[in-house]
N, C-alpha and C positions, 0 to 999 in steps of 0.2 A: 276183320269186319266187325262193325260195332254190334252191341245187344239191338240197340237199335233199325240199325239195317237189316240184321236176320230176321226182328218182326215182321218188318216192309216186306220182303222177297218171302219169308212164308208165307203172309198174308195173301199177298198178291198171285204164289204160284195156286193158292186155294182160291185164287178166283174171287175174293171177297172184299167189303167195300171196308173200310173204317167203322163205318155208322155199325154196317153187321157185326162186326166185332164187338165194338162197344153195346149193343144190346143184349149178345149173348152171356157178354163177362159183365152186364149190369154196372158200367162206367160209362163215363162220358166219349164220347168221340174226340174231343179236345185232350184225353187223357190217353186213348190210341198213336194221336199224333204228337203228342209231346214223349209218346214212348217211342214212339218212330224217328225223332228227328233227335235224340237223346238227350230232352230235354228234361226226363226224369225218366226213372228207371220204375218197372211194375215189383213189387214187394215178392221174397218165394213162393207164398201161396199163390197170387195171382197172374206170376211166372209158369207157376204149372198148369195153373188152369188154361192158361193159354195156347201151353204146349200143347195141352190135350186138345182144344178145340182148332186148332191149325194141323196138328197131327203129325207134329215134328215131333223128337225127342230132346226132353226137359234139358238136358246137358249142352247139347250144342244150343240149344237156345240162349241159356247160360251163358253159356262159356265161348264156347263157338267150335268145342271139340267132340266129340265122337261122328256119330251119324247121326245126320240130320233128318230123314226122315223116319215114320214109324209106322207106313200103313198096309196092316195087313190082317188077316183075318184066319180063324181058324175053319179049316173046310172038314167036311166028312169023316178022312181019313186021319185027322188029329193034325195036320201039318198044317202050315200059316203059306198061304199065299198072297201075291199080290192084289190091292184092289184096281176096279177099270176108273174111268174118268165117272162115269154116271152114278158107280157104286161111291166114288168117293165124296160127288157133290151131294149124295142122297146122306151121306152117313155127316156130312158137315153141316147140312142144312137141318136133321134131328138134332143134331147137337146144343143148334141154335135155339132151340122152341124152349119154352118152356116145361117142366114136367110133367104140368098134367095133358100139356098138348102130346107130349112125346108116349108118353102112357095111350093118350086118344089113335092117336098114329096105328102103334104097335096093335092093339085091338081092331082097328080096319084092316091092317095089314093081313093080319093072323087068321082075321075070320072069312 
């Protein structure tokens, strides 16, 4: 499978459009689909960043080897468990915001 198509199918199993993409990673939507149809390839820093915001791991993104995805969370008792669907559209959709929005969040959240 190309670097390519493993954007598309994360992308799309996170639910998310192109355009989202491209405004989280601050690129054009033209530059999502040119990475999707592999018509150019995103640079390592902006390979990771992506990784992190689709919430696969950076290697098989890469490469297309280890494990592909990486979402999980540390609970109470120190150990990582799975996340549900709404936990994982909430922790994608912060992702997306901006800092200070994501900052604004956490303190509604908290308080």
């Amino acid at each position: 499978m190309s670097i390519g198509r493993r954007i598309k199918e994360a992308r799309d199993r996170a639910g998310l459009t192109q355009d989202t993409v491209a405004k989280a990673l601050k690129v054009t939507k033209g530059a999502v689909f040119q990475w999707e149809k592999d018509l150019a390839t995103p640079k390592s820093a902006r390979l990771a960043e992506l990784a992190r915001f689709l919430d696969v791991e950076y290697e098989w993104l890469a490469t297309g080897r280890g494990l592909e995805a990486r979402s999980y969370v540390k609970d109470e008792a120190g150990s990582y468990s799975g996340l549900g669907d709404e936990e994982r559209r909430l922790l994608l959709a912060f992702r997306g915001l901006p800092a200070a929005k994501q900052r604004a969040l956490l303190e509604l959240i908290e308080s």
